[in-house]
N, C-alpha and C positions, 0 to 999 in steps of 0.2 A: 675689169668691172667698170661699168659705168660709172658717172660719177651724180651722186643724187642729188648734188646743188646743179646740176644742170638744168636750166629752163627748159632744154629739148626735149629732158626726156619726161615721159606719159605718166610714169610713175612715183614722179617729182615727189607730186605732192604728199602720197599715200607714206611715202619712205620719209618725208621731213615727218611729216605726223609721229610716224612708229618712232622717230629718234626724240622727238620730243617725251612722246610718252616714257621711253627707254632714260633718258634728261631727269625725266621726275620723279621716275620711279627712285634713280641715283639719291636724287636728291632727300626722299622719303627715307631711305635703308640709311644717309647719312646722319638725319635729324634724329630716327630710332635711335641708334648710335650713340646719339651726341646725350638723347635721353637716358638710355638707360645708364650712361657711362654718370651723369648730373643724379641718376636715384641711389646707383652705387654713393656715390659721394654722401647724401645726406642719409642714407641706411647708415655711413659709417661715423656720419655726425652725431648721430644719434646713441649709438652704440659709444662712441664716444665720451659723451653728454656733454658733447659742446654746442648742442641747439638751443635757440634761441622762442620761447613761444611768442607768439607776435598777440595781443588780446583784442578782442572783437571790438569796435567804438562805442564808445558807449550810446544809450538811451538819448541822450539831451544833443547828441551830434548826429544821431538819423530824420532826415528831412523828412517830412507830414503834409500832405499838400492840406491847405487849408480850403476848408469848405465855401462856397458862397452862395445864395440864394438871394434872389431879388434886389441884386444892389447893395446885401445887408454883407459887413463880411463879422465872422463867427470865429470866438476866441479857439485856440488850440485846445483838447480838451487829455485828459485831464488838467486843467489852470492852472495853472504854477502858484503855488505857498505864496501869500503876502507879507512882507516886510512890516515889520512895526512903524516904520515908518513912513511906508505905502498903505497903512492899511485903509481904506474907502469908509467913511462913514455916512446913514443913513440906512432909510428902509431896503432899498436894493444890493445891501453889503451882505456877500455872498456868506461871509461866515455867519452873517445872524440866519439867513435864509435857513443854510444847511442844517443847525444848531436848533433853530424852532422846528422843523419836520422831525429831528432826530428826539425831541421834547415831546412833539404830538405821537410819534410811535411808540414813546415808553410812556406814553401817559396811558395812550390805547389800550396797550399791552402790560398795563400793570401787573395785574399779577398772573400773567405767562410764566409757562415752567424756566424759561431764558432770560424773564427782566430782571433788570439789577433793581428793582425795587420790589421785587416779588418779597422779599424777608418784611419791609414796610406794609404792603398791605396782608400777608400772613398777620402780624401783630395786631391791625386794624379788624378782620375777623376775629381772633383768640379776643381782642377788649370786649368785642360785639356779645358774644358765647359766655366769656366772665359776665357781664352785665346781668344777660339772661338767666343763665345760672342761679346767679346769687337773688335776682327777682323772684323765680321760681321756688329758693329758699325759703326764701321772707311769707311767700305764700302760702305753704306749708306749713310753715309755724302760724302762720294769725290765721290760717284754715284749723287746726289743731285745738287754738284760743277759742276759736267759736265755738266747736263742739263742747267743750265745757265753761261754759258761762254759767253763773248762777246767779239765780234770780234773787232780786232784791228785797229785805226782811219787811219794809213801808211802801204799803202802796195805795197809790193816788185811787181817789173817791171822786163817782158820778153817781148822778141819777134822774131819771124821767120819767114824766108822768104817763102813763098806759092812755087817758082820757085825750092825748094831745098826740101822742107821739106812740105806734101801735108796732115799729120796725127798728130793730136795733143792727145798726151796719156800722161793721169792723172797717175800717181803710189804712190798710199795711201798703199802698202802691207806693211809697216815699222812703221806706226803709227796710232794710235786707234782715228777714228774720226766719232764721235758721229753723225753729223750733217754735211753735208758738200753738196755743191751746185753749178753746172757751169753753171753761165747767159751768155749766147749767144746773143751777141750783134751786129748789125752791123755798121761797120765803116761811117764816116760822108763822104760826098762827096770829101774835102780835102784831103782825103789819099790817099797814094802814088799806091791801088789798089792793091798792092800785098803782102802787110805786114800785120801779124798777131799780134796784144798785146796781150798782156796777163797783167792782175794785182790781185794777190795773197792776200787775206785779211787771218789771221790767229787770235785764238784766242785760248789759251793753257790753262791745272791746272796743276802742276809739270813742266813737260819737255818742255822745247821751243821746239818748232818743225824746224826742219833743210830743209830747201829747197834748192833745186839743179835742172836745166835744161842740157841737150844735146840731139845731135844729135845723136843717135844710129843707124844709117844708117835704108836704106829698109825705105826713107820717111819720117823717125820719128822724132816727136820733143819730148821727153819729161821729163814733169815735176815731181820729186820726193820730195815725202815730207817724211820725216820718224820723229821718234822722239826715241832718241836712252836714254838707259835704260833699266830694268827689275822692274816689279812690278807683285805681285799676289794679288789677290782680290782688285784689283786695288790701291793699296800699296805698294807705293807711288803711287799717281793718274798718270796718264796715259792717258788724251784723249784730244783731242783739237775739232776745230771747225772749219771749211773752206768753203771760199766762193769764186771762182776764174772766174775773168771778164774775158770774149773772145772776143773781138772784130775783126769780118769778115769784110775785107775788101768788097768796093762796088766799082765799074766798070761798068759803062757805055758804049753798045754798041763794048767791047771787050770778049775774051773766058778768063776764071779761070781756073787753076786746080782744082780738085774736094776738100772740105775739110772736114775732119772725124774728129768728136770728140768722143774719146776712154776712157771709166771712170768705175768706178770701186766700188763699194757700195756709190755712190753716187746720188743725180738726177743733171738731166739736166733741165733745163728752157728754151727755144728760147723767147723773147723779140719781140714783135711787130717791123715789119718792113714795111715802107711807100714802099720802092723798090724793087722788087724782088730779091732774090738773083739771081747772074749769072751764077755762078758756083755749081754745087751739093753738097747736103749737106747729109752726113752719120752722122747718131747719134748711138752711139754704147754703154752700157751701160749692163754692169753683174748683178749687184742689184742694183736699183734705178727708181724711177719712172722719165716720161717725160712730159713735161707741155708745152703742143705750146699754143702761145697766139697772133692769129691773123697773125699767117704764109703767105707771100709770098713768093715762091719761083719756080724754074725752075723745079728742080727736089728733092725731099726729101725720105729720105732712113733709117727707122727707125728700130731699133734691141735691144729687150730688152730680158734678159733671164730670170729674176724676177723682174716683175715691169709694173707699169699700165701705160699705157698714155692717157692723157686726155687734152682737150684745143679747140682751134681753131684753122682751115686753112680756109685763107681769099681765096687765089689761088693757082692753082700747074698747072702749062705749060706743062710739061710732062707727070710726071711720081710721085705717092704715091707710095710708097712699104713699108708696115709694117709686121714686122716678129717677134713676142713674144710667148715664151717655154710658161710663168704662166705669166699671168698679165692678167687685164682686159680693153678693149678699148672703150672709149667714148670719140667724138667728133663733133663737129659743124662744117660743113665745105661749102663752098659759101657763097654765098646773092645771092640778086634777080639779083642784077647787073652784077656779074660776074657768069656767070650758071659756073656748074664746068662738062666740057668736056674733062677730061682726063682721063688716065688711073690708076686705082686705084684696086690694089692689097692687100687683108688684108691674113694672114693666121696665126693660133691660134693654140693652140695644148694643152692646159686649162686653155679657161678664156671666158668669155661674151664678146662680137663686138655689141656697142651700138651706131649707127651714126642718126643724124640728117643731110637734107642737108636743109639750109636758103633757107624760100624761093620758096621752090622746084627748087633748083638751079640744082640739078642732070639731065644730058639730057644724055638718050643714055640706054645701054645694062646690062642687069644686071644678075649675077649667083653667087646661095647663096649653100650653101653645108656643113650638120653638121652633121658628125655621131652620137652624142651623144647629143641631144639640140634641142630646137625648133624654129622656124624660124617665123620671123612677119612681114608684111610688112603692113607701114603704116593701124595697127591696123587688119591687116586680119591675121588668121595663116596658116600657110600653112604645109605640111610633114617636111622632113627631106633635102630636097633636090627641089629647082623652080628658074626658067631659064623666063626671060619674058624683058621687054623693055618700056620705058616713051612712051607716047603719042607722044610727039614730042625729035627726035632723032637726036640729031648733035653730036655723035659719040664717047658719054662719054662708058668708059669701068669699070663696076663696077665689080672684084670675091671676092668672100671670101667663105675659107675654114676654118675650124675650127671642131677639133678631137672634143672637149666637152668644149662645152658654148653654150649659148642661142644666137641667132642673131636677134637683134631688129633695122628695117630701117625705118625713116619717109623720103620718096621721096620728 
């Protein structure tokens, strides 16, 4: 056999190579070897329990490289806990920093279903709701107190002259009054014919109510009631009650100046009267309804802007004129005795015109007209709009117009 360290021969190399390889492989099957024989060992350390665990390094022993940026170098993060007596004071002390944002998040988050202050402001709404609550109470009762107030047994006297002063105006804008009402009365034969009374009945919860009369020129008499104070949900209560007599003078056989009564969320009443008034009578009335109750008079002049009238008119010599924005109108008016021969004007703008006349005391001309509404006469209906005349005609003048409402007439 040749010999393969021979430089001669050709195959030198090839054959050192394979022995090399053959060398390593030796050496590979000896390390296995030497392995598995070292796994055997710690399998039977183990099984043994005489191993040993070796534990991981900790946290604070594994190196971090630290960050740098522009020269700046940048603490380790998370920072390490400060020492009491490392600790940095000043605005840039990180514990105030962290401490105030952790203060701004639960201030934010109040009452989040997760803040530990949510029980704190829970409390702050339930005070809010008691407060309310018990406000709402208090309301209730001194609303309760209003509705029964009664009126006072003395009451304050005015009066003015018809010759100076031809307008008597109510002025309630200064106090809250629940209920309030001016009976129209007329004066007994004995009066001096041209003096107006007046007598004021009040009845208050809280505030007495302050009454004041003058003449405010242009006519005017009038009467002011206010009740001075401030209350919210009517707390402290706040509202009174009134009821003021008018008594119209009566005059026989002479002329009146005309006299207006001027009112204001209140009603009016007129009071039967045996004698016709002599002088014209204007009812004027912003919110309130009107109640005639067996009206005589010369001429009557009726103006509601919110508010129904209803009642009776015994007579009118002249002249009916009713003029109502929203209200509804029902009235009785004649008997058999006195047919009613004047002239009688309604006009409506939304509300139902419901007349009866006693009796078929109506004689004379009649024109009904209702954009919006249907029209009746004694039980027949008719369109929108009919123009026709009593059997027997002594020269009563009946119109009504009305934008929307029903017009119901028994002749």
């Amino acid at each position: 056999m040749s010999n393969p360290n021979n430089p001669n021969n050709p195959f030198s190399p090839y054959l050192t190579e394979e022995n090399n390889n053959n060398s390593n492989n030796n050496n590979n099957d000896n390390e296995n070897q030497n392995n598995n024989e070292k796994n055997n060992d710690i399998s039977k350390i183990l099984e043994e329990g005489t191993a040993t665990a070796i534990p991981p390094p900790a946290y604070n022993e594994i190196e971090r490289p630290q960050p740098t940026q522009a020269g700046f170098d940048y603490p380790s993060y998370p920072p390490p806990p400060f020492q009491a007596s490392e600790m940095p004071v000043g605005e840039n002390n990180y514990s105030t920093i962290v401490h105030s944002e952790r203060r701004g998040r639960r201030a934010a988050c109040c009452c989040a279903g997760n803040s530990k202050r949510n029980k704190t402001c829970n409390c702050g709404w339930m005070i809010v709701l008691i407060i309310f609550i018990i406000l709402g109470v208090l309301s209730i009762i001194n609303n309760n107190a209003c509705n029964n107030i009664s009126l006072g047994a003395n009451p304050e006297r005015f009066s003015f002259d018809t010759s100076t002063s031809t307008i008597f105006r109510v002025n309630t804008d200064e106090a809250r009054v629940r209920r309030g009402e001016i009976r129209i009365f007329q004066q007994n034969v004995n009066g001096d014919g041209k003096t107006v009374d007046i007598e004021v009945y009040t009845g208050a919860t809280g505030i007495t109510p302050k009454i004041e009369s003058s003449s405010i020129g242009g006519g005017i008499f009038e009467l002011k009631i206010s009740q001075i104070g401030f209350s919210i949900f009517n707390i402290p209560p706040r509202c009174m009650k009134s009821q003021i007599n008018v008594y119209l003078p009566q005059q026989i056989g002479g002329t009146l100046a005309p006299n207006t009564i001027q009112v204001k969320n209140q009603d009016i009443t007129m009071v039967g009267n045996d004698i016709p008034y002599q002088q014209d009578i204007n009812l004027i009335t912003s919110d309130g309804d009107v109640k005639l109750n067996g009206i005589r008079a010369q001429t009557l002049n009726i103006r509601t802007d919110d508010g129904d009238i209803v009642g009776s008119i015994t007579s009118i010599s002249n002249e009916l004129n009713i003029l109502t924005d929203d209200g509804d109108l029902s009235l009785i008016l004649g008997n058999a005795q006195t047919p009613f021969t004047s002239k009688f004007t309604i006009t409506t703008d939304d509300g139902d015109v419901e007349l009866k006349f006693d009796g078929n005391s109506f004689s004379g001309n009649y024109s009904i007209r209702t954009n919006d509404g249907s029209i009746q006469i004694d039980n027949t209906r008719f369109g929108n709009q009919v123009v026709g005349a009593t059997s027997i005609n002594n020269g009563g003048d009946l119109k009504i117009i009305t934008d929307n409402g029903d017009v119901d007439i028994k002749l």
